[in-house]
C-alpha positions as CSV (number, residue, x, y, z in Angstrom):
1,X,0.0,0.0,0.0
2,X,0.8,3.6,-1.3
3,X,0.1,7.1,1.0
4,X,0.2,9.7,-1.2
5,X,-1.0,13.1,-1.7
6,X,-3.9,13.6,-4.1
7,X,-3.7,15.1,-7.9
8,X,-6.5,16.0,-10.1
9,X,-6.2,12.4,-11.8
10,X,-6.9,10.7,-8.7
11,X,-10.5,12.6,-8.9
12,X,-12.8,10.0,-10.9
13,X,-11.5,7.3,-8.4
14,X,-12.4,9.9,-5.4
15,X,-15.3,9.9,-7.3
16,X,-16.3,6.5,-7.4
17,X,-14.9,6.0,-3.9
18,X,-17.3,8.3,-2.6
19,X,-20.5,7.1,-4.2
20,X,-20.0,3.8,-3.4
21,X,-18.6,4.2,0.0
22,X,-22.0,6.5,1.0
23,X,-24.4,3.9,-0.7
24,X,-22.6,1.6,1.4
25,X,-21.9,2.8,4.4
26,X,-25.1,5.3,4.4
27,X,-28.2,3.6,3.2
28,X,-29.6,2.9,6.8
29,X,-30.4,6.2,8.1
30,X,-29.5,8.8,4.6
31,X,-32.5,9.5,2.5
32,X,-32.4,7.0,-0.3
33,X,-32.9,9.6,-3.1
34,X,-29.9,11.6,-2.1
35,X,-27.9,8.1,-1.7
36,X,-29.2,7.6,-5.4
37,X,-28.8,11.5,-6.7
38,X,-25.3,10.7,-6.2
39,X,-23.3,10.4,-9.2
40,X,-19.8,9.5,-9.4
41,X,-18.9,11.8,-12.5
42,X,-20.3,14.8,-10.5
43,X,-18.5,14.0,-7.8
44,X,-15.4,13.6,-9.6
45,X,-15.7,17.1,-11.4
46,X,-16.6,18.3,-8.2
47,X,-13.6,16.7,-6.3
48,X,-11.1,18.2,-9.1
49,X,-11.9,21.4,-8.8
50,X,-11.6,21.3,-4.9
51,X,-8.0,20.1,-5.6
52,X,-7.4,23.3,-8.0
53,X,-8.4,25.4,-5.5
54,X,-7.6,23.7,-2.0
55,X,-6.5,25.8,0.8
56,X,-2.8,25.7,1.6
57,X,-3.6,23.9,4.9
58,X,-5.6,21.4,3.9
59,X,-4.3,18.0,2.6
60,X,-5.9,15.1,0.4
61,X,-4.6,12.1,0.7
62,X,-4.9,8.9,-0.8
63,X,-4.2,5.2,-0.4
64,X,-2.9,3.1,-3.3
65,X,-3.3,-0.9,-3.9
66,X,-0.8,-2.3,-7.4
67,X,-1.2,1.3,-8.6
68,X,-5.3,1.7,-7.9
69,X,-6.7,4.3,-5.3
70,X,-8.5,2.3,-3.1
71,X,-9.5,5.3,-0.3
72,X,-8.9,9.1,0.3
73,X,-8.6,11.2,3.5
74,X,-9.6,15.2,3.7
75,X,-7.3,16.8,6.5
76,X,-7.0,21.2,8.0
77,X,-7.5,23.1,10.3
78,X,-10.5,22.5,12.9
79,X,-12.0,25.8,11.9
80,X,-15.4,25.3,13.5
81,X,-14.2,24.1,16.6
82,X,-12.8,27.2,18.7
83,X,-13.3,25.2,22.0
84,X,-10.4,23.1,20.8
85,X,-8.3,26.3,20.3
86,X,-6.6,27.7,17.4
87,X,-4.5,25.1,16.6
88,X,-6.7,22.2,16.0
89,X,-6.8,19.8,13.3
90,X,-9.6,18.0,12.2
91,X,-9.7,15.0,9.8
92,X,-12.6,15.7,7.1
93,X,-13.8,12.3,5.8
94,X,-11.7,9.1,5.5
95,X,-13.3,7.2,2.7
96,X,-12.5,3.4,1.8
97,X,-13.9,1.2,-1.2
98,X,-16.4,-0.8,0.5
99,X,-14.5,-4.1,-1.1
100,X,-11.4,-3.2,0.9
101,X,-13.0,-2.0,4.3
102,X,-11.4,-3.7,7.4
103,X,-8.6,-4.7,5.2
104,X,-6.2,-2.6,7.2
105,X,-6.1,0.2,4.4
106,X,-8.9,2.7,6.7
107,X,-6.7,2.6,9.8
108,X,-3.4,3.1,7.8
109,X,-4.8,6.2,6.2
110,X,-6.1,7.5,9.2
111,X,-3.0,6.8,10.8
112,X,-1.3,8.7,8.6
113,X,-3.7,12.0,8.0
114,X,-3.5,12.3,12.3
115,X,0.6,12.2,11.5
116,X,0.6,14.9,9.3
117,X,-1.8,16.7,11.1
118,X,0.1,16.3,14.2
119,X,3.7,17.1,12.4
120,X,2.3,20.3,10.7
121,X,1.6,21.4,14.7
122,X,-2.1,20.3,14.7
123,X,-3.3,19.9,18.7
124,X,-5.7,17.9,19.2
125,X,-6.9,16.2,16.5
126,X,-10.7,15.5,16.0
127,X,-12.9,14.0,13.7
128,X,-16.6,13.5,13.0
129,X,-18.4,11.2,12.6
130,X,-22.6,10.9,11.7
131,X,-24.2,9.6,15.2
132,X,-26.4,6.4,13.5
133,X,-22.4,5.4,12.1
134,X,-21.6,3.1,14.6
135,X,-19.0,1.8,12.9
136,X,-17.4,4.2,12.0
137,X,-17.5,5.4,16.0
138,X,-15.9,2.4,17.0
139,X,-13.4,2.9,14.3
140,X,-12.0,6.2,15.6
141,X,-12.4,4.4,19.0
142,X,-10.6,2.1,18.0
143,X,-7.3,4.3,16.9
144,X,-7.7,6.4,20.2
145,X,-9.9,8.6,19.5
146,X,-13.0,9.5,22.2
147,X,-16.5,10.9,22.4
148,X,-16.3,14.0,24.0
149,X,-19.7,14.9,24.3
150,X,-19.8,17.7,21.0
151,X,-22.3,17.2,18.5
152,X,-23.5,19.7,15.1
153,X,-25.7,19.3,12.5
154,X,-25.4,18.7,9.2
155,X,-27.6,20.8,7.3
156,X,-27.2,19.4,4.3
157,X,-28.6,16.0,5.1
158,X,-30.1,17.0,8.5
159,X,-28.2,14.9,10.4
160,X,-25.9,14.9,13.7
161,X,-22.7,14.8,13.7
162,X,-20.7,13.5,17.2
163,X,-17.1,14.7,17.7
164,X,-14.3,12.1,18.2
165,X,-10.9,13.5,19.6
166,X,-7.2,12.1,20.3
167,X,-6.2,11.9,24.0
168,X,-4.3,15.3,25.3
């Protein structure tokens, strides 16, 4: 397996990534017609121009299997956190092809995007996650992380985010 940072030809497999890691990960408690609005060419337009235009502290990063991206990982600045303090980091999304999830590559991406976060001076780390995600909970749990009681909204989908963070 290959950590890398992102380039604009990694976005159709973002792309692709994303769509099928929602529908998978997703389909119990997001509406199904937003699950099924999603399209992966869309998504991969939309993911390239993010990459053209990406704030300087924010990184991309994906993980590569015999030359294939097989997951991406959205890492900056925990901008909407203030109670963490100015120099929070926050991991975005960690994505993985639902045919390689609990493979090993999820963790090691993680692992590295809280690296990089940390060596860029990033204290404390947090990450979301959407409250019906178990899974994805006891994944973050899982590599340290803990509930700390935080929650927002996602407007988009109306639905509740809870906030995981490393030990201090």
């Amino acid at each position: 397996m290959v950590i890398r940072a992102a380039t604009v030809g990694d976005a159709a497999a973002i792309g692709r990534i994303k769509v099928r890691s929602w529908s998978s990960a997703y389909a119990e408690f997001m509406p199904a017609t937003l699950l099924g609005a999603l399209d992966p060419v869309q998504e991969a337009a939309d993911w390239a121009e993010y990459m053209a235009a990406m704030p300087g502290e924010h990184r991309l990063w994906v993980a590569e299997d015999d030359s294939a991206v097989v997951g991406f990982c959205r890492t900056g600045p925990a901008d909407h956190d203030p109670d963490l303090g100015a120099g929070a980091g926050e991991v975005y999304g960690l994505y993985v092809d639902p045919d390689r999830v609990g493979t090993g590559f999820g963790r090691r991406l993680f692992g590295h995007a809280v690296a990089d976060l940390r060596a860029r001076g990033h204290r404390p780390v947090c990450v979301y996650a959407y409250r019906p995600n178990e899974s994805a909970v006891r994944f973050y749990q899982r590599a340290g992380f803990s509930l700390d009681g935080k929650t927002r909204l996602d407007d988009a989908i109306a639905e509740a985010e809870v906030r995981l963070i490393e030990p201090r």
